[in-house]
mmCIF file of the N, C-alpha and C atoms, coordinates in Angstrom:
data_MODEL
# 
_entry.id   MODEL 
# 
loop_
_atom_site.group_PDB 
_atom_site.id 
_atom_site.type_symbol 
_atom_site.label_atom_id 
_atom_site.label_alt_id 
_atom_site.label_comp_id 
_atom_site.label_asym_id 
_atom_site.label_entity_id 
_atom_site.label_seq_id 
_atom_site.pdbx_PDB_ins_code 
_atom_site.Cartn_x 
_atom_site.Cartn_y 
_atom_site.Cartn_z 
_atom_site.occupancy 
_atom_site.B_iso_or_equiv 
_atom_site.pdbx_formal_charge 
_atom_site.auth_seq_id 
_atom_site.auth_comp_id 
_atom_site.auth_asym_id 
_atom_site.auth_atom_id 
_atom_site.pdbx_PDB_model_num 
ATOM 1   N N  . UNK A 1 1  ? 69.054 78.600 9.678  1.00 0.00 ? 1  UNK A N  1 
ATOM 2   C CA . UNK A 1 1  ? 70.169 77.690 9.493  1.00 0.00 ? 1  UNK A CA 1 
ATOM 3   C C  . UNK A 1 1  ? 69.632 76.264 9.551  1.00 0.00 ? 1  UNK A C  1 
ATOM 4   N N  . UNK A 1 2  ? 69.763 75.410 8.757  1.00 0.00 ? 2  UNK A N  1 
ATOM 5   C CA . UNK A 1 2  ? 69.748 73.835 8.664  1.00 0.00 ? 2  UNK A CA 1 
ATOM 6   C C  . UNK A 1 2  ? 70.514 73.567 9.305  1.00 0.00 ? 2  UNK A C  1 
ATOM 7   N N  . UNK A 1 3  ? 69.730 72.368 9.988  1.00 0.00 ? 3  UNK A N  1 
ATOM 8   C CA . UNK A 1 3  ? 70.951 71.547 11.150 1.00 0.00 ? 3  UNK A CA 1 
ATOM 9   C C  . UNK A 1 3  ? 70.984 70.129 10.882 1.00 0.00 ? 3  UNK A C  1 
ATOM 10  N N  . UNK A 1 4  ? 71.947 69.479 10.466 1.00 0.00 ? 4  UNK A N  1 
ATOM 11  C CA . UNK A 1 4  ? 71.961 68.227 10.108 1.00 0.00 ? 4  UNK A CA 1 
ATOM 12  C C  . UNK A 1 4  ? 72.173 66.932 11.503 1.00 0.00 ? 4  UNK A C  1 
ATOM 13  N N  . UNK A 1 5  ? 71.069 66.401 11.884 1.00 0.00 ? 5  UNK A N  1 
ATOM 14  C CA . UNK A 1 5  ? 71.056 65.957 13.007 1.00 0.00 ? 5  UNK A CA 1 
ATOM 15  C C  . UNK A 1 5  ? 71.625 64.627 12.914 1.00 0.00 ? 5  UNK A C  1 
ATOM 16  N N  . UNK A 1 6  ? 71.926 63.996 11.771 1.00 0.00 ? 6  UNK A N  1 
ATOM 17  C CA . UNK A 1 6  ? 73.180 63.103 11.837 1.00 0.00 ? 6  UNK A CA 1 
ATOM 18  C C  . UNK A 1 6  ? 74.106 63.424 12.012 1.00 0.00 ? 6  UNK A C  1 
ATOM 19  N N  . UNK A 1 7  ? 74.732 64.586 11.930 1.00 0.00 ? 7  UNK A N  1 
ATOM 20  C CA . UNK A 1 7  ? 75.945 64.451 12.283 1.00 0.00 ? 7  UNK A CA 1 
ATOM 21  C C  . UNK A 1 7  ? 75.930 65.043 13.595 1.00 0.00 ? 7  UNK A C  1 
ATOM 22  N N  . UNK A 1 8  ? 74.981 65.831 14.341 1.00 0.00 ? 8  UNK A N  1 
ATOM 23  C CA . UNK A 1 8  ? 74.742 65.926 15.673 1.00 0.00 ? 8  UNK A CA 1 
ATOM 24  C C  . UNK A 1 8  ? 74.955 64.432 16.566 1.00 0.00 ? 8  UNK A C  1 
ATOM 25  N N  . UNK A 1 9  ? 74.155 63.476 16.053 1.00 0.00 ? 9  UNK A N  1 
ATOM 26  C CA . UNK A 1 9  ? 74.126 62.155 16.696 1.00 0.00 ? 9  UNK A CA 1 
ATOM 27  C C  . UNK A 1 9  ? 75.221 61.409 16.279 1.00 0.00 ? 9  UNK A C  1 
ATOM 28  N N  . UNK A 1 10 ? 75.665 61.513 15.068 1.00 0.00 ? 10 UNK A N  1 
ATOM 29  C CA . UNK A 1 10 ? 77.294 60.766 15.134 1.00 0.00 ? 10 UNK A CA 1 
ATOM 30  C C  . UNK A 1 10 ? 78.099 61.543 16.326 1.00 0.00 ? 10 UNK A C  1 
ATOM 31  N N  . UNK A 1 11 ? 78.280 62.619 16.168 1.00 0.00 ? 11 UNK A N  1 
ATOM 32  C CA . UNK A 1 11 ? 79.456 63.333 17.755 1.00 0.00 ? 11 UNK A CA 1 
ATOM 33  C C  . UNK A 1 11 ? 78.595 62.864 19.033 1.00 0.00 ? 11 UNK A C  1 
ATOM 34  N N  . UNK A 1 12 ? 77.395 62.782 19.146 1.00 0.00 ? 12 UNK A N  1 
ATOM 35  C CA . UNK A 1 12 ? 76.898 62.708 20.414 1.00 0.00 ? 12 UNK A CA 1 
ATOM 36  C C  . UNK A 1 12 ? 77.636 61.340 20.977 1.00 0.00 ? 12 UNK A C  1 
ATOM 37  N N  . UNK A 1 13 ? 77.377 60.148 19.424 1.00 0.00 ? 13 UNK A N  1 
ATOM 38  C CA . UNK A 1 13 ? 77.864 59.170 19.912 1.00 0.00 ? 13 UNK A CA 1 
ATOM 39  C C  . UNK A 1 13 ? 79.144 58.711 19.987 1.00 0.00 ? 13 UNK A C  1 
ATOM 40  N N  . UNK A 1 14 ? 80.165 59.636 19.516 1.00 0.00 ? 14 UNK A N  1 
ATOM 41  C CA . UNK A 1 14 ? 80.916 59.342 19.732 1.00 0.00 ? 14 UNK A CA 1 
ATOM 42  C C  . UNK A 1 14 ? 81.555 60.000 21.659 1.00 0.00 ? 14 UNK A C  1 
ATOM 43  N N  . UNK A 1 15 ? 81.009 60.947 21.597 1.00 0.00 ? 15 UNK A N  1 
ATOM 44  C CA . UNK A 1 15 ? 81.174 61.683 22.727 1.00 0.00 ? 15 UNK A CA 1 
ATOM 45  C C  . UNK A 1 15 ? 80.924 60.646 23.805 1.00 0.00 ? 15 UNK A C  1 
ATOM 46  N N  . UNK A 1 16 ? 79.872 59.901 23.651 1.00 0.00 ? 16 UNK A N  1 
ATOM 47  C CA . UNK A 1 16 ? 79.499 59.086 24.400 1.00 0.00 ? 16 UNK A CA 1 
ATOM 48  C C  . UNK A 1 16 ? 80.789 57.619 25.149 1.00 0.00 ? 16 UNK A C  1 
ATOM 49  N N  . UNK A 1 17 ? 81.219 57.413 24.181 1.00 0.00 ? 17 UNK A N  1 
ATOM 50  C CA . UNK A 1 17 ? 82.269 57.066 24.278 1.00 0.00 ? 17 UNK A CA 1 
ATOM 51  C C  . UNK A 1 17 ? 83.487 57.158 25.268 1.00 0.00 ? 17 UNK A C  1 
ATOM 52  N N  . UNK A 1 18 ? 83.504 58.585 25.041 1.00 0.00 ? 18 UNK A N  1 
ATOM 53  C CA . UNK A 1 18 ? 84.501 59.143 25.872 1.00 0.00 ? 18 UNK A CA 1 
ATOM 54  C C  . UNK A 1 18 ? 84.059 58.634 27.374 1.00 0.00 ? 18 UNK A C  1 
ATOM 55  N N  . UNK A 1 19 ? 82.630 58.627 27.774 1.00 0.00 ? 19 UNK A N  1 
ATOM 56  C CA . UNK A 1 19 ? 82.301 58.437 29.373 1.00 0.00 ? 19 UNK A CA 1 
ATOM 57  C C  . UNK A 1 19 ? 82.068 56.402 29.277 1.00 0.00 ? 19 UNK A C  1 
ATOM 58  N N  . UNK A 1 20 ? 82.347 56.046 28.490 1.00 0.00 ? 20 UNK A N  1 
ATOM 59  C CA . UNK A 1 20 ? 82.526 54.823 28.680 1.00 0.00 ? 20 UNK A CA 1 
ATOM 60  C C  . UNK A 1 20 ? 82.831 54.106 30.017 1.00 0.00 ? 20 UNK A C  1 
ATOM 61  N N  . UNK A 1 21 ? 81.885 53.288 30.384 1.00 0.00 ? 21 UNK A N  1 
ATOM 62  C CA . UNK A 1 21 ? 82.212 52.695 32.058 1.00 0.00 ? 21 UNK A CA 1 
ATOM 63  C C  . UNK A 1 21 ? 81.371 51.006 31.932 1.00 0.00 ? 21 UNK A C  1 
ATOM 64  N N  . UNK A 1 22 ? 82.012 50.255 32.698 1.00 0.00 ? 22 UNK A N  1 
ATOM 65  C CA . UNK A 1 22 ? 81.317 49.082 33.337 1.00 0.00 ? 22 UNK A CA 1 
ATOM 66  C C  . UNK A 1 22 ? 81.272 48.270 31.940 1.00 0.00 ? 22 UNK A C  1 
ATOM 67  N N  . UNK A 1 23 ? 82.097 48.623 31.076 1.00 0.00 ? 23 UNK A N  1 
ATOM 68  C CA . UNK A 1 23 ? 81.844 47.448 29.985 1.00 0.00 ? 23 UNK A CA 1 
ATOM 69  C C  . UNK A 1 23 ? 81.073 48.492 28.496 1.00 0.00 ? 23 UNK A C  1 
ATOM 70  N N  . UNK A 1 24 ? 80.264 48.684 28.752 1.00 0.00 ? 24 UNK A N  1 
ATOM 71  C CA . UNK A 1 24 ? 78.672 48.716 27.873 1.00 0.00 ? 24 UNK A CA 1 
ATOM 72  C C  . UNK A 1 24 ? 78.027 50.004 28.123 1.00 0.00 ? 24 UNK A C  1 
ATOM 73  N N  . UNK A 1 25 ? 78.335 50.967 29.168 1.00 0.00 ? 25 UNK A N  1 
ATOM 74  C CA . UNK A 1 25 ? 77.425 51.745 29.710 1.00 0.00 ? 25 UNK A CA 1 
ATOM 75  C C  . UNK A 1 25 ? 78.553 53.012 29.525 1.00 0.00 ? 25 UNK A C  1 
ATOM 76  N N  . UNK A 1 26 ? 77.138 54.478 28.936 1.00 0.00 ? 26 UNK A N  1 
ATOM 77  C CA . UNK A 1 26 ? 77.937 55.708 29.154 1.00 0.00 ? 26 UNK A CA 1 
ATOM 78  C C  . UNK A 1 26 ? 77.254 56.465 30.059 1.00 0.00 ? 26 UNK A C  1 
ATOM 79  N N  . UNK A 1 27 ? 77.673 57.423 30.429 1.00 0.00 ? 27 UNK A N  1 
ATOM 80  C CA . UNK A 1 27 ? 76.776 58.996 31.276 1.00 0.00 ? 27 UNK A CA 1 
ATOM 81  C C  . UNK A 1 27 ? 75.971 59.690 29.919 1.00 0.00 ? 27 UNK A C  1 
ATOM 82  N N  . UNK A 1 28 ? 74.900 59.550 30.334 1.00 0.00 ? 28 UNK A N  1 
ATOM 83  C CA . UNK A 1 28 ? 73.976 60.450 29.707 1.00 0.00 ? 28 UNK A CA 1 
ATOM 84  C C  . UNK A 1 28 ? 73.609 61.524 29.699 1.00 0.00 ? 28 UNK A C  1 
ATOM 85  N N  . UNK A 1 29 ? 74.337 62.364 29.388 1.00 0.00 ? 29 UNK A N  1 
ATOM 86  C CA . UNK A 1 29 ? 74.250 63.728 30.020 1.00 0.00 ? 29 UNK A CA 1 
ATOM 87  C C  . UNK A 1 29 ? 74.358 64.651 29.004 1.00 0.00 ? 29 UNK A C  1 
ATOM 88  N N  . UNK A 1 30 ? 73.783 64.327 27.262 1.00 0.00 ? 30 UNK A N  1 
ATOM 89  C CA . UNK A 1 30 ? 73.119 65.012 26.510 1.00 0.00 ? 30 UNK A CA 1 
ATOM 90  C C  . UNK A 1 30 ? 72.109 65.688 25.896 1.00 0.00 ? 30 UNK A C  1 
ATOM 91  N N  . UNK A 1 31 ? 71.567 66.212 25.195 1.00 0.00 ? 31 UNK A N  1 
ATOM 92  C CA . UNK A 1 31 ? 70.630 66.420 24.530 1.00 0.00 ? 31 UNK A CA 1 
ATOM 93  C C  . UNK A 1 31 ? 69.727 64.984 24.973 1.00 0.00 ? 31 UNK A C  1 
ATOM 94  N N  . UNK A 1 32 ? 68.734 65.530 25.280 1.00 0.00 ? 32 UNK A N  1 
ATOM 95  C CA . UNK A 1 32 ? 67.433 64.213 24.944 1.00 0.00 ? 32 UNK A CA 1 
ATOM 96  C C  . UNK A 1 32 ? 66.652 64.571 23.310 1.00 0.00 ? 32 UNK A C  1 
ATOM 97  N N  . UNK A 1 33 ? 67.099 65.012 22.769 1.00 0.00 ? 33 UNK A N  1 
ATOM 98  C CA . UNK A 1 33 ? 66.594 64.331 21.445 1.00 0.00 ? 33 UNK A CA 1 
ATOM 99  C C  . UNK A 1 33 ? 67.458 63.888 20.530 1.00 0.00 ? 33 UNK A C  1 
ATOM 100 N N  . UNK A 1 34 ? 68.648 63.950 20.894 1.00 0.00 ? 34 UNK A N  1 
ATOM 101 C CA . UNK A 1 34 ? 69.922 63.458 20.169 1.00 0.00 ? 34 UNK A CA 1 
ATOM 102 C C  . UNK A 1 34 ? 69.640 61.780 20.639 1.00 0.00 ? 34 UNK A C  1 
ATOM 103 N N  . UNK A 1 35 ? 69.543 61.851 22.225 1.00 0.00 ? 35 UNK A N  1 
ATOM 104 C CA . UNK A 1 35 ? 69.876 60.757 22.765 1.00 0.00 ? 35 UNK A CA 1 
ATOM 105 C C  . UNK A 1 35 ? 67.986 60.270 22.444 1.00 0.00 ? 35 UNK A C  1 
ATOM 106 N N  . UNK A 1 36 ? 67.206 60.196 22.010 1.00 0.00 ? 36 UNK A N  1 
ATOM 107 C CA . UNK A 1 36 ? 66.299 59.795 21.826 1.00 0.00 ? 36 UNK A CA 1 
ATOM 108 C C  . UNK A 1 36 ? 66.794 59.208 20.371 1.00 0.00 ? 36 UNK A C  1 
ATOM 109 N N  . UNK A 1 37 ? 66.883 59.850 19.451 1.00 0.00 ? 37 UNK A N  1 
ATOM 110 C CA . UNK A 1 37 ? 67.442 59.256 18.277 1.00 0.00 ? 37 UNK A CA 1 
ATOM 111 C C  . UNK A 1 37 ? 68.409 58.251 18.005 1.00 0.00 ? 37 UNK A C  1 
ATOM 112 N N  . UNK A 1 38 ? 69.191 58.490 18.958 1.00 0.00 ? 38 UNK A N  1 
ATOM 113 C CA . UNK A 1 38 ? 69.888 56.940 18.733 1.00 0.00 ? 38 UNK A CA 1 
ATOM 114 C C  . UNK A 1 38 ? 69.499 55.689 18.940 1.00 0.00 ? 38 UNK A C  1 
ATOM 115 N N  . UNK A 1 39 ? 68.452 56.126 20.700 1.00 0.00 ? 39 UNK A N  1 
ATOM 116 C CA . UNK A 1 39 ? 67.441 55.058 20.677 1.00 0.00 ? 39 UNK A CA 1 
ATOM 117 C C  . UNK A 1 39 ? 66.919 54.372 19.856 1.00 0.00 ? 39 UNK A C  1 
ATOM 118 N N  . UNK A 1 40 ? 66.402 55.090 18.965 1.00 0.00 ? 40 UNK A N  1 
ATOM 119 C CA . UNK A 1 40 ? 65.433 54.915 17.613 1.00 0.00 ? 40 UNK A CA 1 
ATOM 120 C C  . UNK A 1 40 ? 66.341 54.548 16.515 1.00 0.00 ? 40 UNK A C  1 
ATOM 121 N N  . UNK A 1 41 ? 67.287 54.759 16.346 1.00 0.00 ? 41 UNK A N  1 
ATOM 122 C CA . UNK A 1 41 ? 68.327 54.101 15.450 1.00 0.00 ? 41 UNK A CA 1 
ATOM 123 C C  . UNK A 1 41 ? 69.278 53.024 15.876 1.00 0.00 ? 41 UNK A C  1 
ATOM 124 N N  . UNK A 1 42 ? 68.700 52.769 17.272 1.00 0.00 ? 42 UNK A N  1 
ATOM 125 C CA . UNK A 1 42 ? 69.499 51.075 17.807 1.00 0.00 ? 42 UNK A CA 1 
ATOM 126 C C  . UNK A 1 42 ? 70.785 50.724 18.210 1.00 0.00 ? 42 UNK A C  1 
ATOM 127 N N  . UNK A 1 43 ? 71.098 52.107 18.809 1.00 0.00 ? 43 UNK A N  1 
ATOM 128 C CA . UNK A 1 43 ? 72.298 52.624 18.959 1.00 0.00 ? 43 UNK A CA 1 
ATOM 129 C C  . UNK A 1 43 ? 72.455 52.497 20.420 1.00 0.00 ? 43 UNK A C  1 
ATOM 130 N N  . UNK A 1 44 ? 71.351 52.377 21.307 1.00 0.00 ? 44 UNK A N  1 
ATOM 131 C CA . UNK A 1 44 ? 71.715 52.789 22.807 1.00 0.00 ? 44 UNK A CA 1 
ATOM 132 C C  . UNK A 1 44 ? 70.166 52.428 22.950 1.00 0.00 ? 44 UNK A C  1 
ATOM 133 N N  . UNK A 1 45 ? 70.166 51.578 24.281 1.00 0.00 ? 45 UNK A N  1 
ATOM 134 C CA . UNK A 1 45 ? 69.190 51.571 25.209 1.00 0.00 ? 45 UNK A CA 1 
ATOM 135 C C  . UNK A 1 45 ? 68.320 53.052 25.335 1.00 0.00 ? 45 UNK A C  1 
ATOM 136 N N  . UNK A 1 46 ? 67.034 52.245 25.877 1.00 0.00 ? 46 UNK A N  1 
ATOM 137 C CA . UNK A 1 46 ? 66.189 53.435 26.103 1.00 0.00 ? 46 UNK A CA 1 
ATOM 138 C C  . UNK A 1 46 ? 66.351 54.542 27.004 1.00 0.00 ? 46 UNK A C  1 
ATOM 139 N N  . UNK A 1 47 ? 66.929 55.712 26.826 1.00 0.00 ? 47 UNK A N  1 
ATOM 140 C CA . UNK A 1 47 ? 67.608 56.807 27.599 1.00 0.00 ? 47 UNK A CA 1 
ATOM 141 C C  . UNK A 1 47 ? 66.513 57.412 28.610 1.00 0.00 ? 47 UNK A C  1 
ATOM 142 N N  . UNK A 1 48 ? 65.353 56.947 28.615 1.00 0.00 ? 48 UNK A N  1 
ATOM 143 C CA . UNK A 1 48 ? 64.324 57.429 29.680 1.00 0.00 ? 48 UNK A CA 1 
ATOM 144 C C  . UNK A 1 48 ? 64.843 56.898 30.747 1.00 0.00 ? 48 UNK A C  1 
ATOM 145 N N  . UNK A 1 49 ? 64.904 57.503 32.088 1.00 0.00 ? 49 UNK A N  1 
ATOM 146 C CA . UNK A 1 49 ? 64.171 56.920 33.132 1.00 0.00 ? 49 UNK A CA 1 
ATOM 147 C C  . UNK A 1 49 ? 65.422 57.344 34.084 1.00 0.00 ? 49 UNK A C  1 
ATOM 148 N N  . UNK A 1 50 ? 65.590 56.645 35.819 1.00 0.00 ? 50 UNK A N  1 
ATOM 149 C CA . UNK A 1 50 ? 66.466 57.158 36.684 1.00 0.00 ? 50 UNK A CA 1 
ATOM 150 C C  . UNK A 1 50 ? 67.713 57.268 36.835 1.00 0.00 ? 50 UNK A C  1 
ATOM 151 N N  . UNK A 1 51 ? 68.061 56.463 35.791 1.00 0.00 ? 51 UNK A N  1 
ATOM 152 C CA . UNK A 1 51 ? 69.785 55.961 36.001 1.00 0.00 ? 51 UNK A CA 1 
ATOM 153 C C  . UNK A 1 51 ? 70.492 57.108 35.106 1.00 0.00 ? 51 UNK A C  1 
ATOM 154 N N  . UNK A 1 52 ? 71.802 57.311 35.658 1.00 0.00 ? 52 UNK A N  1 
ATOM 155 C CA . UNK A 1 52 ? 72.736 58.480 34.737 1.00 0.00 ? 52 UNK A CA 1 
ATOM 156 C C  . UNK A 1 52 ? 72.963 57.801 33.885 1.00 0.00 ? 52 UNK A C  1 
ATOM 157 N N  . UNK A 1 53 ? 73.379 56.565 33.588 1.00 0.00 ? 53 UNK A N  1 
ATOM 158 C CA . UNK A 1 53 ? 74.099 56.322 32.574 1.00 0.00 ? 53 UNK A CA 1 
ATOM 159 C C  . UNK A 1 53 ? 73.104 55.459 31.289 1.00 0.00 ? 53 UNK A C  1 
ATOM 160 N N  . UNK A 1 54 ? 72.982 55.176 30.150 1.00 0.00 ? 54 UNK A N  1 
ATOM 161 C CA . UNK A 1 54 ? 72.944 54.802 28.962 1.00 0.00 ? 54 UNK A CA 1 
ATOM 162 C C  . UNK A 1 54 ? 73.531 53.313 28.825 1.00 0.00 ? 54 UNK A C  1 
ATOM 163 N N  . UNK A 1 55 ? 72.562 52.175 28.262 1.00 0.00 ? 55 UNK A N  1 
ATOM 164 C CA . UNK A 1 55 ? 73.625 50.838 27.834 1.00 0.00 ? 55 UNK A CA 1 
ATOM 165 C C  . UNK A 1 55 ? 74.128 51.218 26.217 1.00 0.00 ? 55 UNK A C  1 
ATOM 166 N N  . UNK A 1 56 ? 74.424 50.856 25.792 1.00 0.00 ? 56 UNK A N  1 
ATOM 167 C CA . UNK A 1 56 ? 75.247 50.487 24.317 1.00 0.00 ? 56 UNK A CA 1 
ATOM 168 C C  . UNK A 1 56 ? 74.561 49.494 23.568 1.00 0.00 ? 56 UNK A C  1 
ATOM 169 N N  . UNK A 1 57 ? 74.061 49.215 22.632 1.00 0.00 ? 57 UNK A N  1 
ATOM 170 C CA . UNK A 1 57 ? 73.743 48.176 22.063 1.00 0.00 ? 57 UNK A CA 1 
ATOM 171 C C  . UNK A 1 57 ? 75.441 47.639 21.304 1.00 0.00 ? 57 UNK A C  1 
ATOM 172 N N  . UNK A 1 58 ? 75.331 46.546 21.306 1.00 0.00 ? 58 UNK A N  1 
ATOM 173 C CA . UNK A 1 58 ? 76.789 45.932 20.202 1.00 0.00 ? 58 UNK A CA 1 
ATOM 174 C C  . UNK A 1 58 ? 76.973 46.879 19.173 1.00 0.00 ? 58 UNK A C  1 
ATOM 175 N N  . UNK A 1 59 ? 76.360 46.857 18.452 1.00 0.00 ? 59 UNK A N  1 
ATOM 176 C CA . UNK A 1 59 ? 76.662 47.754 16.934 1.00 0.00 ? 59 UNK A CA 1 
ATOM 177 C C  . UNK A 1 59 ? 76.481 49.274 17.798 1.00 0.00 ? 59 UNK A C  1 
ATOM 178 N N  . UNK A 1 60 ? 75.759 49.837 18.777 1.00 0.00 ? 60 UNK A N  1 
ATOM 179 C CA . UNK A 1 60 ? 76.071 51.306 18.847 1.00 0.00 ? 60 UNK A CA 1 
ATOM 180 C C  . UNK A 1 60 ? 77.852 51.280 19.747 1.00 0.00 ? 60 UNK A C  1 
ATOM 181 N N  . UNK A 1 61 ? 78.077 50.355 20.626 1.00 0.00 ? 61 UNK A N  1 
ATOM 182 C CA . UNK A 1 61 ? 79.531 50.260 21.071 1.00 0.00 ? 61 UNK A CA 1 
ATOM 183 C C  . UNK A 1 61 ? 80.070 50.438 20.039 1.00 0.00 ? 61 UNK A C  1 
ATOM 184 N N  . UNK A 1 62 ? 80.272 49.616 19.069 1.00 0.00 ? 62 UNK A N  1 
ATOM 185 C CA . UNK A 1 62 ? 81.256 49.733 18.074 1.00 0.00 ? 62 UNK A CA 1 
ATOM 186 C C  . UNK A 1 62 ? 81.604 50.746 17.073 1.00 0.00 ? 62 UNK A C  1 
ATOM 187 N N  . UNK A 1 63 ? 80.400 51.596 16.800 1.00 0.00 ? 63 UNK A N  1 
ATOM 188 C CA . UNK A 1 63 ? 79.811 52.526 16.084 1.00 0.00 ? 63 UNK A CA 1 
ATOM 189 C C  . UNK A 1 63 ? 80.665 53.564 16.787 1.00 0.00 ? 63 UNK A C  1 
ATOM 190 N N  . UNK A 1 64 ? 80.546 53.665 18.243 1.00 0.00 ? 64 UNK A N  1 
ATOM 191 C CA . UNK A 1 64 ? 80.445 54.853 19.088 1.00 0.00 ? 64 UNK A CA 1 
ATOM 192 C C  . UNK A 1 64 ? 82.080 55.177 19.193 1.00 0.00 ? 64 UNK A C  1 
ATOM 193 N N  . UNK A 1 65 ? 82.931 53.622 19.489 1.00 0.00 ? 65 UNK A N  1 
ATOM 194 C CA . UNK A 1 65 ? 84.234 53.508 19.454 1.00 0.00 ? 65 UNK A CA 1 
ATOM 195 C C  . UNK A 1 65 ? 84.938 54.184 17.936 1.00 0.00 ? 65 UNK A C  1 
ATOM 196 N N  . UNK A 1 66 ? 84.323 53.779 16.870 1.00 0.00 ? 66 UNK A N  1 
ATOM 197 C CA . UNK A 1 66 ? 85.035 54.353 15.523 1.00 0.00 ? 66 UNK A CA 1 
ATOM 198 C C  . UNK A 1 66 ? 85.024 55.457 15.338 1.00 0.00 ? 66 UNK A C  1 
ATOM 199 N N  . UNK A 1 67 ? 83.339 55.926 15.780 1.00 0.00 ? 67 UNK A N  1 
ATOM 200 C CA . UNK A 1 67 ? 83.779 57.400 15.269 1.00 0.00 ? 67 UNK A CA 1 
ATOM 201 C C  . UNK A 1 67 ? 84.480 58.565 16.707 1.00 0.00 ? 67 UNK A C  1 
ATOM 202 N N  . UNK A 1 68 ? 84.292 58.092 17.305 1.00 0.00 ? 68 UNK A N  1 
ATOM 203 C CA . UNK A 1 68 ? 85.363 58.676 18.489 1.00 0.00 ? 68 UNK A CA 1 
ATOM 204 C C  . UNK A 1 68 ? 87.118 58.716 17.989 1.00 0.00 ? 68 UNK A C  1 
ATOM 205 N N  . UNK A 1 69 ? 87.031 57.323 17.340 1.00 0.00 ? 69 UNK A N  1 
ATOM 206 C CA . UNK A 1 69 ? 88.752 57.512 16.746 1.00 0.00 ? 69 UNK A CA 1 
ATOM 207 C C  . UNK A 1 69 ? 88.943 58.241 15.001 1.00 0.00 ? 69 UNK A C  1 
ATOM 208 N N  . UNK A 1 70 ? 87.914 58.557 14.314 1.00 0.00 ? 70 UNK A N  1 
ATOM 209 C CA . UNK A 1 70 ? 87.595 58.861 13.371 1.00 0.00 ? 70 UNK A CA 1 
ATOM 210 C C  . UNK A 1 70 ? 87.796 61.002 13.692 1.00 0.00 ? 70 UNK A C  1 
ATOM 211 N N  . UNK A 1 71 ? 86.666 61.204 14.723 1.00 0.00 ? 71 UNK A N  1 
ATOM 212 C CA . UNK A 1 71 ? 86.496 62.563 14.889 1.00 0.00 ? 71 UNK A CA 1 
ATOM 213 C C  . UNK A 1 71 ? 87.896 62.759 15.910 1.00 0.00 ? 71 UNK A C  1 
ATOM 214 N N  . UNK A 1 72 ? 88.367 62.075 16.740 1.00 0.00 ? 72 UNK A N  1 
ATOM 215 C CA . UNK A 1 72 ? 89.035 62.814 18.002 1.00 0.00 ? 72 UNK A CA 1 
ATOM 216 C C  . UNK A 1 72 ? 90.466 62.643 18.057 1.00 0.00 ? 72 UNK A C  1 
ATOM 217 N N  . UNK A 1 73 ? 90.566 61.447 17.464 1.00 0.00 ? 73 UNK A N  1 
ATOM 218 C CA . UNK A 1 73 ? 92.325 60.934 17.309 1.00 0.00 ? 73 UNK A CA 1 
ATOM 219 C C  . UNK A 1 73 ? 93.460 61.330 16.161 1.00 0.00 ? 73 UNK A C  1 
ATOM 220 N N  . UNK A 1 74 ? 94.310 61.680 17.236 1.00 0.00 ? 74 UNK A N  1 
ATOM 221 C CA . UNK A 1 74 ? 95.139 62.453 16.365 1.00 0.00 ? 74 UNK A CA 1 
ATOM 222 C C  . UNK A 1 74 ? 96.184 61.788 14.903 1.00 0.00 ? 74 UNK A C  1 
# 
């Protein structure tokens, strides 16, 4: 089976969303190669290291907000 990992990382980010906190910041509590890829596509701070949660870059906030109302809203 082909797995199309954009659209894995569009839901991730929108999912991300959903744990939205402190402004800018989500819980990271996905896939690390989903969440590596967004890294790499400028979407979210570097997901390595001690902290639970993830920053947002501007364009991945905004990104993350649309398609959350795109995939989830009724």
């Amino acid at each position: 089976m082909a797995i199309d990992e954009d659209k894995i990382d569009e839901s991730v980010l929108a999912l991300l969303y959903l744990t939205l906190h402190d402004g800018s910041r989500a819980w990271k509590s996905f896939d690390w190669d989903a969440m590596n890829r967004l890294h790499e596509k400028g979407l979210i701070g570097n997901p390595v290291g001690k902290a639970k949660s993830v920053v947002f870059t501007e364009e991945g906030l905004k990104e993350s907000e649309r398609l959350f109302r795109e995939l989830f809203s009724a």
